[in-house]
N, C-alpha and C positions, 0 to 999 in steps of 0.2 A: 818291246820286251814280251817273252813269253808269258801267257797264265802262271805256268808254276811258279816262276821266277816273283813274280807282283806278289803273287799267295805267301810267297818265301817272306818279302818284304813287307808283307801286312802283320804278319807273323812275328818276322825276330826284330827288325827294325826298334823297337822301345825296349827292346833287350838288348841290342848290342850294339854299343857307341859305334865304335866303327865302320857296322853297316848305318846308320843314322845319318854321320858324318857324309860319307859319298853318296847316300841318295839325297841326302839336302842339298850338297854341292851340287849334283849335278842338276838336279829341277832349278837352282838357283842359276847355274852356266845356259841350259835349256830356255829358261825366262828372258834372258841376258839378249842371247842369239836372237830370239826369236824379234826382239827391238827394233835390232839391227838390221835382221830380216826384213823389216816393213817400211825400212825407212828405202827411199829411190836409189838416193846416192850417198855415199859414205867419205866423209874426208881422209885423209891418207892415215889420221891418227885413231879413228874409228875402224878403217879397216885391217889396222897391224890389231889394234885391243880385240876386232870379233875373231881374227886367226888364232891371236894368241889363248882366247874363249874355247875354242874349237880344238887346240891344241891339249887343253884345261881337261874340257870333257869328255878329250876320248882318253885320256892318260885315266881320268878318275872311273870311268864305263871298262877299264881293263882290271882295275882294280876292285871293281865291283864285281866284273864278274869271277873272281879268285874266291869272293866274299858267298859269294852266291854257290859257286862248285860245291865247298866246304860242305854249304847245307842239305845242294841235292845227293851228295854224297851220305850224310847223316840221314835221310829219308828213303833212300833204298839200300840200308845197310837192316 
């Protein structure tokens, strides 16, 4: 993620549920993966849950960054 973007999120993140919501999900989805990441081999029921993970966090990181436009849009206005 960009500087500005983070700066964005330092910023409005305790002001606005919304952006709160998908950047805890997604550090949360991020955390998740990264488990799954370190482990060698993964059983067929682990690796449908980290796709399904993976599927999770980019759907929420699209929606993030909708959250995120709004604001660099409000800051070069």
């Amino acid at each position: 993620m960009e500087r500005q973007d983070l700066d964005i999120i330092a910023e409005w993140k305790e002001r606005d549920p919304e952006l709160k919501r998908f950047v805890d999900e997604h550090e949360e989805y991020e955390r998740r993966l990264d488990e799954f990441n370190r482990r060698p081999y993964l059983t067929a029921a682990e690796s449908m849950e980290r796709k399904r993970l993976q599927k999770l966090k980019l759907a929420g990181r699209d929606k993030l960054e909708q959250i995120l436009a709004k604001y660099r849009q409000k800051e070069s206005a």
